[in-house]
N, C-alpha and C positions, 0 to 999 in steps of 0.2 A: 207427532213423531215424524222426523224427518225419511223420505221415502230411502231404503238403500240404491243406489249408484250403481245397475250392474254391470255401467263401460269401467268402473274402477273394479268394484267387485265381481268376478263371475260367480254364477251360480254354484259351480262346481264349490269354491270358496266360503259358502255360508254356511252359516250354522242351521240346520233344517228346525231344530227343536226352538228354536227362538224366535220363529216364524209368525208374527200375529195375522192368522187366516181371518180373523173378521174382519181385517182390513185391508188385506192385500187382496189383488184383482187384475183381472185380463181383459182389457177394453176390444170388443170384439163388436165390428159395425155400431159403433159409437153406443154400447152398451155397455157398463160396466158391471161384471160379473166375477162372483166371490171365487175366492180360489180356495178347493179343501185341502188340498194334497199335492204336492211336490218328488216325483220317483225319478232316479237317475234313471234312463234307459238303456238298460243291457243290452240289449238287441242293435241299438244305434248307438256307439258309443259317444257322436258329436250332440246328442241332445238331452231333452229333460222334458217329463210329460208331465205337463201341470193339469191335474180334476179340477176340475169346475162343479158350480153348483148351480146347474142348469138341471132343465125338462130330461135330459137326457145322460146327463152327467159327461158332458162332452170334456175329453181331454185333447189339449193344446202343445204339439210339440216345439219349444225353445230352444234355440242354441245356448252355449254355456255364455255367450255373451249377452246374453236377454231379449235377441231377436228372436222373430218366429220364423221358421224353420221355412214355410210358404209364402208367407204376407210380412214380412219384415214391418213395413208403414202403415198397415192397416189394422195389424192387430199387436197390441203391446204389454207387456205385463209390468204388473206393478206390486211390489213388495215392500212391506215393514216388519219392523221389527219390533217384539213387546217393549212395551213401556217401562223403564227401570227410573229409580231412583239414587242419587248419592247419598253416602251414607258415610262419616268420618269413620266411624267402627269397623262397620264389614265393608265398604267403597260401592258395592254394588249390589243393589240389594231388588230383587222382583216385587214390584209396587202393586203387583193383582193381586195381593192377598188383602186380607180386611184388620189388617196389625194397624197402629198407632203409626206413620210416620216420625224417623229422628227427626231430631231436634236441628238436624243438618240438611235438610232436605232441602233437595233444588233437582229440578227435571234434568235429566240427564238422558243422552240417545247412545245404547247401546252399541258397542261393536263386537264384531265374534272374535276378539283377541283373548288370550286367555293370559295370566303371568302365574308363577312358581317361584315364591321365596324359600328357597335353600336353606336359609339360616334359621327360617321358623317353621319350613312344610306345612305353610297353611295354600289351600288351593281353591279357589271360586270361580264365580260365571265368568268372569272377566278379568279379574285383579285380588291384589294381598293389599294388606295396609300394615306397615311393619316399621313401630315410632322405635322399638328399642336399638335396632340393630341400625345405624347412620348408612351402613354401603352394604346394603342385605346384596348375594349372588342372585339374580332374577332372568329367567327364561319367559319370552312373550313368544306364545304360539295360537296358532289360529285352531280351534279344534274341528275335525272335516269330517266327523265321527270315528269311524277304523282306523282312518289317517289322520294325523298332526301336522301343522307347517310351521317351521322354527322361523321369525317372525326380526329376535332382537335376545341377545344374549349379551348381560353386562354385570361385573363384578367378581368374574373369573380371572385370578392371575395367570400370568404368564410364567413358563419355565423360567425366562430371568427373572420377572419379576417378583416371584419367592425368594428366588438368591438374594436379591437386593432388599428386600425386606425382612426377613426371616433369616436370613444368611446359608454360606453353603453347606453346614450341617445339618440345617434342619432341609435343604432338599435334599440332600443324599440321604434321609430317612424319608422323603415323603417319596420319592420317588423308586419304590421296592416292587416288585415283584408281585410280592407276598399278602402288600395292603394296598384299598381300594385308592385312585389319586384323579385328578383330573388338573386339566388346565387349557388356559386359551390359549389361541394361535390365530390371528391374524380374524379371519371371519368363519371361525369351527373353533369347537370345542373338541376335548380329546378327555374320554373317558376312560379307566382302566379296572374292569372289574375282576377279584378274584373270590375265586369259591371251587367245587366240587371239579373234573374233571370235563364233565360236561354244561356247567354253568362258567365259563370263565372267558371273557369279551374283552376285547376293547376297538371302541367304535370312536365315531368321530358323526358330532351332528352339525353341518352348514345351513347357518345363515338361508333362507329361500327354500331348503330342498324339504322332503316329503319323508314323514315316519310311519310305519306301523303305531298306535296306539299304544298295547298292549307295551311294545319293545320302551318304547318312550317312558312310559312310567315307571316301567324296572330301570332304565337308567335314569332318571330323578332318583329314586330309593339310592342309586351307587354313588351320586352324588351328593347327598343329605349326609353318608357315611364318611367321603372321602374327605367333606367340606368339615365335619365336626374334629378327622384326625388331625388334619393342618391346622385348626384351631387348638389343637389341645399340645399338638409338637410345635408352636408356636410359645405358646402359654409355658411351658416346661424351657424354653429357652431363655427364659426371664426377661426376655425385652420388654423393655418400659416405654409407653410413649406420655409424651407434654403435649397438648395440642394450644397454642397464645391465639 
């Protein structure tokens, strides 16, 4: 398993849970020692206290860029991540269990990106795999536990771009008040959700920036919703396509 990168990736940026500690380690005076445990530091917000599996259970403070804090050149850490497998079916699948590998298998090195097909709400470690739908709506975000990083968002149309496709009846119904709608713009999305007096939002998620969890998958759900009405006031407009 290739080591992760943490001049590309910081710490702050990984996924803790996919962490494989029996092989990640802190070379300390040309000793290499296991690492058990990974804890943001509240108290320091610039670092990161790695446990070790030492005489003493000596913990090692990191910067989020993977130096140490004291010994930048002396002492260094080093991280992997479990070992996964491809998989045609489910795309990513955890190969430490004792199942039959598919029939598609080939070593694959994990990344902490995640993606959300819209068109089929299915959700994995990593990725969807979605043969029905040709241009499934797909959000890639990095999951940072509490927080999410929107990563690549592709398949959302544009305010024109429904005109031009769907024509301007069907936006002057998609775009109501009343029902949930979304669309892209440039590099953000623009969400509009409606409900009860105290549930009624519309946000806008960018490209790079940083989410609540929790707010994130409520709007996946406003999205699932808003994406199936454009689909069905599409449908009801009787456009036909020919694809040669």
């Amino acid at each position: 398993m290739k080591e992760i990168d943490l001049k590309v990736t910081p710490l702050s940026e990984i996924d803790l849970e996919r962490i494989d500690y029996e092989k990640s380690y802190v070379v300390s005076c040309n000793n290499n020692i296991q690492v058990t445990k990974i804890i943001y530091n509240e108290d320091n917000k610039k670092t990161w206290n790695i446990h070790t599996e030492e005489a003493a259970f000596t913990t090692y403070h990191f910067n989020n860029n993977g130096r140490h804090m004291y010994n930048p050149e002396g002492c260094t850490l080093h991280l992997f991540y479990k070992e996964l497998r491809d998989c045609e079916n489910c795309r990513f699948t955890d190969s430490s269990n004792d199942e039959e590998p598919c029939k598609s298998y080939e070593g694959s090195n994990w990344q902490p990106i995640e993606e959300i097909s819209i068109s089929k709400g299915w959700i994995s470690s990593t990725g969807v795999c979605v043969k029905s739908n040709p241009h499934p709506i797909v959000i890639e975000f990095q999951n940072l536990g509490d927080t999410v990083k929107i990563v690549k968002i592709e398949g959302v149309m544009s305010y024109d771009d429904i005109e031009k496709h769907a024509g301007m009846s069907v936006r002057k119904l998609y775009f109501t008040n009343s029902s949930p709608f979304m669309y892209a713009e440039k590099d953000r999305l623009v969400i509009h959700h409606v409900g009860k007096s105290d549930d009624f939002f519309s946000v806008s998620l960018h490209i790079g920036l940083y989410y609540n969890k929790d707010k994130f998958m409520k709007y996946v759900e406003t999205m699932k919703l808003a994406s199936k009405r454009l689909a069905s006031l599409i449908k009801d407009s009787k456009i036909e396509r020919i694809e040669i």
